[in-house]
C-alpha positions in Angstrom: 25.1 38.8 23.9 25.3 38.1 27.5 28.5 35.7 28.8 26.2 33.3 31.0 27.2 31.1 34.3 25.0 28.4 33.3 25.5 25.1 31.5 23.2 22.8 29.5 22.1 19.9 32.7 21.9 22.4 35.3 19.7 22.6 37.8 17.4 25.9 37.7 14.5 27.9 39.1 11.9 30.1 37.8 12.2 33.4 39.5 9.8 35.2 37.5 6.7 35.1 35.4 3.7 32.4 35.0 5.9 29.4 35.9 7.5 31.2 38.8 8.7 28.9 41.6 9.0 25.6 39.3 12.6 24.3 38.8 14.0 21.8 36.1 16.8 20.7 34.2 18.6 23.2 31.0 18.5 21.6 28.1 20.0 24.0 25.5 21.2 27.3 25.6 20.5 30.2 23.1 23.8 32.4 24.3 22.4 34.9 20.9 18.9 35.7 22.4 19.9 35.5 26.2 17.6 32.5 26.7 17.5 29.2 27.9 15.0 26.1 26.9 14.0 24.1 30.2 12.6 21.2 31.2 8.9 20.9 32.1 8.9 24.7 32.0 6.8 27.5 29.6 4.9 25.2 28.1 2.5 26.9 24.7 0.0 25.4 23.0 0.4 25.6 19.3 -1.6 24.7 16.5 -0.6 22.2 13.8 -1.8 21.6 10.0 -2.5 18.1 9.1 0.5 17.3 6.7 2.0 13.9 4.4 4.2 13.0 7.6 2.5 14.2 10.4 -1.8 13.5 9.2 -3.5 14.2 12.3 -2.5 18.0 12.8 -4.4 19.1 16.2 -3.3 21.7 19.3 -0.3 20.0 20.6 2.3 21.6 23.6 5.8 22.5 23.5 8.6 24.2 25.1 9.3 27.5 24.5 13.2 29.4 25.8 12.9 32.0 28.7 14.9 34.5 29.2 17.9 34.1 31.4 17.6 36.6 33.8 14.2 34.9 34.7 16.0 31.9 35.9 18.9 31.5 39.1 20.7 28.1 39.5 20.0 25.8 42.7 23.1 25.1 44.6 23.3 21.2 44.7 24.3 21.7 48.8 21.8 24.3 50.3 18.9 23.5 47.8 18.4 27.0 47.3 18.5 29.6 44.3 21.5 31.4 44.3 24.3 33.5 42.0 27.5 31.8 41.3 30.7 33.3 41.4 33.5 31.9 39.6 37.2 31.3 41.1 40.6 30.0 40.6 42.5 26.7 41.7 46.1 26.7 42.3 46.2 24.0 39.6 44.9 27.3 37.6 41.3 25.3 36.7 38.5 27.6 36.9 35.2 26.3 39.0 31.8 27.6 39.7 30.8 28.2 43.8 28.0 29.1 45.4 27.5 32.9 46.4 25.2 31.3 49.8 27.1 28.9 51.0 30.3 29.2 49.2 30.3 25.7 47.9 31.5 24.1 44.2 29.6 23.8 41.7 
C-alpha cells in the first residue's frame, strides 16, 4: 500500500495507456490496490443478464480504477501535470504545492 498525494475531487491526467492525455475529476480512491476511479476515464463494456430488477440486460459501459502511477495531478495555476510536494506552515498545517510552479494546492 502506497501513501498517495491525491484526494477524491482532484483534478488529474492520464499519463499513460489507451486514455492517455484525457483529464477528469477523482472520484474514489482504492488506497489497497493503488488505484483510483475517474471521471469520464477507462471506460469497459460489460455484459449484463436480464434479471427481476434490472429486465432488459444488454452491453452497457462503466468505469473501471487505473492505477495511480498512470495518473499526475494538474496544478490549478499552470494548467499543467505536475508532482506535488508537501510542506509546513508556521501555524504547523500541512499543504500540498506544486513541484512547477511552487504554488498551493
Amino acid at each position: 500500500m502506497v501513501v498517495t498525494k491525491l484526494k477524491k475531487n482532484d483534478e488529474i491526467r492520464v499519463i499513460a495507456g489507451k486514455d492517455k492525455g484525457k483529464t477528469g475529476k477523482i472520484l474514489k480512491i482504492f488506497k489497497e490496490t493503488n488505484r483510483v476511479l475517474v471521471q469520464g476515464i477507462n471506460f469497459i463494456k460489460k455484459h449484463k443478464k436480464p434479471t427481476q430488477n434490472d429486465r432488459q440486460g444488454g452491453i452497457v459501459q462503466e468505469e473501471r480504477p487505473i492505477h495511480l502511477s498512470k495518473v499526475m495531478l494538474l496544478c490549478s495555476s499552470c494548467k499543467k501535470p505536475t508532482r506535488v510536494g508537501r510542506k509546513f506552515m508556521e501555524s504547523g498545517e500541512k499543504i500540498r504545492f506544486c513541484k512547477m510552479c511552487n504554488a498551493d494546492l
